[in-house]
N, C-alpha and C positions, 0 to 999 in steps of 0.2 A: 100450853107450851108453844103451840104452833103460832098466838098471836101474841107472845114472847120473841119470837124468832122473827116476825115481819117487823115488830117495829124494830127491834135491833137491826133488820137489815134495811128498811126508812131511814133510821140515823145515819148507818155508814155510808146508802146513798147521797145524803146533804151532806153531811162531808166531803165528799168529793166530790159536787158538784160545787160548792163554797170555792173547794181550791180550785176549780178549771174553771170556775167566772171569776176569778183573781188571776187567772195567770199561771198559778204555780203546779198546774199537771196540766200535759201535753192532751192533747185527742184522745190519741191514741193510751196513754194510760188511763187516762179516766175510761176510756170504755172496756179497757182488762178488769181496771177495779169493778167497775158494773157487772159484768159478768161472773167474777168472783163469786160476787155478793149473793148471783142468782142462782149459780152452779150452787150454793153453802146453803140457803137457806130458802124460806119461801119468801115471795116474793112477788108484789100483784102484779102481772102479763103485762097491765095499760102503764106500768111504771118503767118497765124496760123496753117493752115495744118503743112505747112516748121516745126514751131518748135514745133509742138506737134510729128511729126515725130522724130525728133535730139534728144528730152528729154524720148520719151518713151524707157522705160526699155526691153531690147532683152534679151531672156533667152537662155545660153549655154555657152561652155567654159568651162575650169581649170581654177580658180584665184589662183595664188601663191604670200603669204605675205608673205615677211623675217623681221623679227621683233626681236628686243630687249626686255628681258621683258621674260625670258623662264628659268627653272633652272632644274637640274635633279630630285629635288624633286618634281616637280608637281600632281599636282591633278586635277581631276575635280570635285572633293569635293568643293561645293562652299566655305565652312566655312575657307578653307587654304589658297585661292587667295590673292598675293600682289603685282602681277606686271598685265603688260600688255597682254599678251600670251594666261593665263587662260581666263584673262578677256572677249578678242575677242574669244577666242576658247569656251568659256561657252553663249556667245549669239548667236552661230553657231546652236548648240543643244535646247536653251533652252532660254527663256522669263520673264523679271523682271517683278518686279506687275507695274511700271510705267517708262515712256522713257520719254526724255529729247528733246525737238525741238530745232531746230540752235543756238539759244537764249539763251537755259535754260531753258526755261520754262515746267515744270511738264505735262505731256500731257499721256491720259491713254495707259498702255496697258493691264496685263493681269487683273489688276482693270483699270474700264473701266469710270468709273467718282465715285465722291466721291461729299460728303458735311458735314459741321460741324456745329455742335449748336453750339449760341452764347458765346463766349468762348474759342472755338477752343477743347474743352478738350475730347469730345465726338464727335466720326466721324461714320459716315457710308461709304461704298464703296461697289460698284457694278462690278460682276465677270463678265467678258466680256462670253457671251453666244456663244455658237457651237465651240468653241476651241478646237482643238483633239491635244492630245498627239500623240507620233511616235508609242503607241504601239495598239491605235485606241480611248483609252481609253477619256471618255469628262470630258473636265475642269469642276469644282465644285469648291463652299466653302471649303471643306474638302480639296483640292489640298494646296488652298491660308493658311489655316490657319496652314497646317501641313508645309510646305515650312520658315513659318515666326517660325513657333517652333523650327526647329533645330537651329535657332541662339539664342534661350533664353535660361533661366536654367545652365544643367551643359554643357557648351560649351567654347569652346577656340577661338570660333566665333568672328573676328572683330565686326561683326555686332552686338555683343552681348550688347557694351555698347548706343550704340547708341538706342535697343528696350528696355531697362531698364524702359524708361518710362511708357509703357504699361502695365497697372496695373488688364484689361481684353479685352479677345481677344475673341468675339464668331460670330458663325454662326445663322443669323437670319433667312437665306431660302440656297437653293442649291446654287445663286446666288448671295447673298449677305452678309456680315459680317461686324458686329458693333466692335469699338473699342476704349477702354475709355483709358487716360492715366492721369499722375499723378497728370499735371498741363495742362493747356492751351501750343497750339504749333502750330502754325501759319504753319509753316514747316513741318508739320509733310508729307503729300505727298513728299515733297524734301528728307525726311527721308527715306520714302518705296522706292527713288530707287537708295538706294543703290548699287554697282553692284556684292555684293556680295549674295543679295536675289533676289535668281531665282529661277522658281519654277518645281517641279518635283511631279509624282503621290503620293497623300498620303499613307506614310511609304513606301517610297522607301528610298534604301541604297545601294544600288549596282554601285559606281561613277565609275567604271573601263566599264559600260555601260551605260551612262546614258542616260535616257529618257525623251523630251521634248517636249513642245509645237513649238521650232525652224523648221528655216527651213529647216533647216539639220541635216542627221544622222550621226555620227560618226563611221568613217570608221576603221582608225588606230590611234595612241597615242605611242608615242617614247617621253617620257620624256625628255625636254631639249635638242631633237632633231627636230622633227616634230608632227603635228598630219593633217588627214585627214580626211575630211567630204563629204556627198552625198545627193544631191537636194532631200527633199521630193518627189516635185512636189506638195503636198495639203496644201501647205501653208497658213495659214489666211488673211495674211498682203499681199493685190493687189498690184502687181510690185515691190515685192521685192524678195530674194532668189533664184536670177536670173540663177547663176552660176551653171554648172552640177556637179562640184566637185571646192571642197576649200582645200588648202594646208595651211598650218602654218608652216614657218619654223622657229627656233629660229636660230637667226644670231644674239651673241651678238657686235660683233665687228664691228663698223660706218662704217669704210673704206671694211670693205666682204660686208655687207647691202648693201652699195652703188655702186660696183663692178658688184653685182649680180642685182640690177635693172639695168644698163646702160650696159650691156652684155644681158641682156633679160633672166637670168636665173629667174627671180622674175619679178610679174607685180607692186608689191605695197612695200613699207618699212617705216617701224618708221623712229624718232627720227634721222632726217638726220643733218648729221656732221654741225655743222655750219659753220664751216671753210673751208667749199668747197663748202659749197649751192648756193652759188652763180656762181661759173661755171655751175652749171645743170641746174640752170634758165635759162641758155644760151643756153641749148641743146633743141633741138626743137624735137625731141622725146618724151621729159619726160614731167611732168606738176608737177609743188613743188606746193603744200597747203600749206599754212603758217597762221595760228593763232594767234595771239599776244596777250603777255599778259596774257595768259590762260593755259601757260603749267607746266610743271613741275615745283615744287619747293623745288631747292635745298640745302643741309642743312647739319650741322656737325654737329652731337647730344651729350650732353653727359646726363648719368644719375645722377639727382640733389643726388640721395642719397648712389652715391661711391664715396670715396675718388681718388682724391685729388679734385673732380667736384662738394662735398657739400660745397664748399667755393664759397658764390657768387661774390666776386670778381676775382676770378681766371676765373668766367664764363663772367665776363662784358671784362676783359681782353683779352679773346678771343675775345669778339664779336667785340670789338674794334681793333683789330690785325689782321683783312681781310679787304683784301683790294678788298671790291669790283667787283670797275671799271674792274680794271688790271683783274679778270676773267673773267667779262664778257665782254671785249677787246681781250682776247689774247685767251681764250678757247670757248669763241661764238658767237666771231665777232660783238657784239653786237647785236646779234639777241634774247636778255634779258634782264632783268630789275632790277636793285637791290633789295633784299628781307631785310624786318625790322625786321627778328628775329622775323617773327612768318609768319603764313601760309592763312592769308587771301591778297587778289590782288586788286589792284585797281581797278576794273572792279563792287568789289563785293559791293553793295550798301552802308553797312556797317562799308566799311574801311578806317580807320582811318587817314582821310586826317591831322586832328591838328599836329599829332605827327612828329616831325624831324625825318628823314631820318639818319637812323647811319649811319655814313664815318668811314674812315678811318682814326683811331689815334693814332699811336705809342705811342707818350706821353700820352695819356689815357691809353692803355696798358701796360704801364712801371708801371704807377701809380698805377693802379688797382693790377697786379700781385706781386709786391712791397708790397701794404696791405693785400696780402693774406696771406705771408708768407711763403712762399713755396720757397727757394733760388734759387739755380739753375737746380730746378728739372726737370727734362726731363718729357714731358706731351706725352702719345701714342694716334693715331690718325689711325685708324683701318679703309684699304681705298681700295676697291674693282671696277673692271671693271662690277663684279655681283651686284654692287648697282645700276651705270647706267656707260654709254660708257668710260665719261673722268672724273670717280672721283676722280683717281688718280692723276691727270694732277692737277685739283682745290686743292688736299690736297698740292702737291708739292709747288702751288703758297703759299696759306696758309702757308707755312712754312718757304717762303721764308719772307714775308709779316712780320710775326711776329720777323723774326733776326731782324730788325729794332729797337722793341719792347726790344732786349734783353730775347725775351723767345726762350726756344728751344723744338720746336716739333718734335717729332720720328714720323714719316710716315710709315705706317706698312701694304705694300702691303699683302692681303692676297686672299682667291680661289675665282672665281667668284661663283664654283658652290656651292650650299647649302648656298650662302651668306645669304638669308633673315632668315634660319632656323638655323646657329652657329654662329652668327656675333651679326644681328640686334637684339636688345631686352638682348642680353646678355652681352657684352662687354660695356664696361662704356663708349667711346667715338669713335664715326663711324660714315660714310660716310651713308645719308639718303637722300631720295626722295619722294614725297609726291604729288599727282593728284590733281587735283582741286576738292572741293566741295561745290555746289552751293549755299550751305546754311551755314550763318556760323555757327548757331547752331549744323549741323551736323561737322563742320570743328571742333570747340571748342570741341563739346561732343568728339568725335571722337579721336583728337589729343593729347588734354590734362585735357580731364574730368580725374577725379579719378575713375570712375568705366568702363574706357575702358581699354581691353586689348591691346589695340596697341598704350598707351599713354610711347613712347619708350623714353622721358626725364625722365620718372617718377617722374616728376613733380605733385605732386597730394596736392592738395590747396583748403580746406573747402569752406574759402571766394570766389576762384573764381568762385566751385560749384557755389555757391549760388548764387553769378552775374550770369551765363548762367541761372539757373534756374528762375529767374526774368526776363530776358531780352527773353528766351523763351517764358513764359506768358504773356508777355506787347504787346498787340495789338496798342497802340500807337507807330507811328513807328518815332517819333522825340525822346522818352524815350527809344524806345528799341537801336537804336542809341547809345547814352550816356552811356548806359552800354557796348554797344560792344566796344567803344572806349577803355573804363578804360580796358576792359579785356587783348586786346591786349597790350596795355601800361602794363599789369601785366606780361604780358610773354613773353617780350622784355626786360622786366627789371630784372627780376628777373628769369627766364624759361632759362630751357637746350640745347635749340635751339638755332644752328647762321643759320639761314636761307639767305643765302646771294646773291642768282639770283633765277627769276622766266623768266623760260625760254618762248621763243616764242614754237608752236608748231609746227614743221616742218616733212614733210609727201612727199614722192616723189613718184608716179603713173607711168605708160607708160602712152603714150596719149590715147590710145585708151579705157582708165577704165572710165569711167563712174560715177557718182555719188560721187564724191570725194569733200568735201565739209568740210571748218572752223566747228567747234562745238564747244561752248560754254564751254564744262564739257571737254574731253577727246580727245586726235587727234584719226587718223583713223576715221574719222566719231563718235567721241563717240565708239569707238572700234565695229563699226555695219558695217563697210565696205562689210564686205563678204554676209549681209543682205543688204544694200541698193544698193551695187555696181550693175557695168553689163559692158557685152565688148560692145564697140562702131559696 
């Protein structure tokens, strides 16, 4: 019986060791399931010493990220963040009120569990206890509730439209804080973690220093160059902020990124080329993460309310005048997935399996553009390396795609640097990218409510308000369905968006990093690499 029971428990360790060298359990689960296995059953010592040894986390080391995702303007003013850089550079220093496990799923941090009355409309949440700031000082309510205020009120805060809901926000004890909002919201923890709300001592303001509950301190900050961070060492979070110092480099260009990890000048880098990812699979040095499904989605925006883009046929025209396949064939090897003209994934519970798949149709585009009106007007197409690596490369297909069409698009390379702050938001039709959010209520609220500021179609639509805000309060989740459906049908049809690939997430390590693992929400680890990592 007893060697009945070890090989049974041999099986269910390959098992899950199968799935954590694929990718698909985290660390940290597969070494619950291990333990499981050895708590249940017997189990030879050298087999789980072995891999509680392999998995545990060593502290020391320089980690060096080369990342895309950096621009001369930065900040570490949480309220400016739109790429990737700040993002990993700001959980270096500093801690959201909630993190995201391999899955998605809402899991606490510096609120450390919550619960809602029947309803959802009224929440309470609990401040995680003995948390020190870098400058010694201890977490409180006052921390959480000043941190959530600079994104309300007068703010240019992304996060601003998405807290609109919150109708009171108070402190019940040192420890804990009540929070009523407008309507019921099922989501609303998927709301708090943002990763633009991070939190910092209350009434602090000094970003050129900032101070956090992370596990590192910030060393130096070169805008759009690099920046530099240093191990606490009194970190809250066991086995993690492993590393003695963290690098950031911004490396916008695929081909340097990639250069600089297979030359060993970088241990880690985004957003790997697709088009060559599959030679570095090959290199047995390196280890590619690949995420499917979950990465970026990318997109030609225009704003519904300049001309010549307040004609909605001249926007169905477009969206019918991409082709595509051919970019996601020819600029990323297929390692993406055609996007419908709006920003939720098939992964996301709520999306819209009824709706046909737009293709590609000239003759709908002749059609459409034909009833617009507009003869042989030349349409500008505003397309930067600063939006992401190969925008340029997709506008040029784009262009090519719609001569079929009979329309003719002007391709208008312009600077990568300052591109999120002269470009986006201003210019009527441009080159846009958009991260996954786990919720679509926060994705809708967020993209193209009328009261967000980074709704860049400026698409702003009463009736569709109104759908989100119903479909937020419907705890029936076969009704709240039904409304997400129609929404997206509303902003595919009629929205400024051709969202036309949702890319795979690709991520390229030395062998010897550690921790490098698919995430649900964000590659890099959900941009916590330099928190969860460690050298082998």
């Amino acid at each position: 019986m007893a060697d009945t029971k070890k090989g049974i428990a041999v099986e269910e360790y390959n098992k899950l060791k199968h799935m954590f060298d694929k990718g698909a359990l985290s660390r940290r689960d597969f070494m619950s399931g291990v333990a499981m296995i050895g708590a249940g059953m017997a189990v030879a010592p050298s087999l789980l010493s072995g891999t509680a040894q392999a998995a545990a986390p060593k502290v020391g080391g320089t980690f060096r990220i080369g990342m895309e995702g950096g621009s001369a303007t930065d900040s570490l003013d949480p309220r400016t963040y739109s790429d990737s850089v700040m993002i990993a550079a700001s959980l270096c220093v500093m801690n959201g009120l909630v993190e995201f496990d391999s899955s998605g799923k809402p899991t606490g941090e510096l609120l450390e569990s919550w619960e809602a009355k029947p309803g959802a409309k009224e929440w309470v949440f609990n401040v995680r206890k003995g948390v020190k700031f870098s400058n010694g000082k201890t977490l409180t309510a006052d921390d959480i509730l000043y941190s959530i205020a600079i994104h309300r009120g007068e703010t240019k805060s992304p996060a601003k439209g998405i807290l609109k809901q919150i109708t009171e926000i108070k402190k019940v004890n040192e420890n804990q804080i009540a929070v009523t909002l407008e309507a019921g919201n099922a989501d609303f923890p998927v709301i708090l973690g943002d990763y633009h709300i991070v939190v910092v001592p209350d009434g602090f303001t000094d970003w050129q220093k900032p101070i956090g509950t992370g596990g590192y301190t910030l060393e130096s900050f070169e805008p759009g160059v690099r920046l530099t961070f240093k191990r606490r060492g009194d970190y809250w979070k066991a086995g993690r902020a492993n590393f003695d110092m963290v690098e950031i480099r911004n490396i916008q260009d695929p081909a340097a990124r990639t250069a600089a990890l297979q030359s060993g000048q970088v241990d880690a880098i985004n957003r790997l080329d697709p088009r060559t990812v599959n030679l570095l699979m090959k290199d047995k040095k390196l280890n590619v993460v690949r995420t499917k499904g979950t990465g970026n989605r990318f997109c030609f925006v225009s704003r519904v309310t300049e001309k010549p883009f307040d004609n909605k046929d001249l926007r169905l025209a477009l969206k019918y005048g991409i082709d595509r396949e051919k970019i996601i064939q020819q600029v990323y090897n297929g390692f993406a997935t055609p996007g419908n003209d709006h920003t939720l994934d098939a992964l996301n519970p709520f999306y819209n399996t009824a709706m046909p798949q737009r293709k590609y149709d000239p003759d709908k585009a002749a059609f459409h553009f034909k009833k617009a009106g507009l003869g042989d007007a030349k349409i500008e197409l505003q397309a930067s390396e600063g939006a992401w690596g190969s925008a340029v490369d997709c506008a040029t297909l784009f262009q090519e795609s719609l001569k079929k069409a009979k329309i003719n698009l002007d391709v208008k390379k312009v600077s990568a640097d300052g591109y999120w702050d002269n470009v986006w938001l201003k210019v009527p039709f441009c080159a846009v990218y958009w991260g996954r959010r786990l919720s679509a209520d926060q994705t809708f609220t967020q993209v193209y409510g009328s009261g967000s500021d980074w709704n860049d179609s400026n698409w702003r639509v009463p009736e569709f308000d109104k759908l989100i805000g119903e479909a937020r309060a419907e705890l029936d989740e076969k009704k709240r369905k039904e409304l997400y459906f129609h929404a997206q049908e509303m902003i595919a049809e009629d929205g400024g968006m051709i969202c036309f690939a949702i890319t795979d997430y690709l991520d390229g390590y030395a062998k010897n990093v550690m921790g490098a693992e698919p995430h649900a929400r964000y590659d890099m680890n959900d941009d916590r690499i330099a928190e969860k990592g460690w050298f082998a």
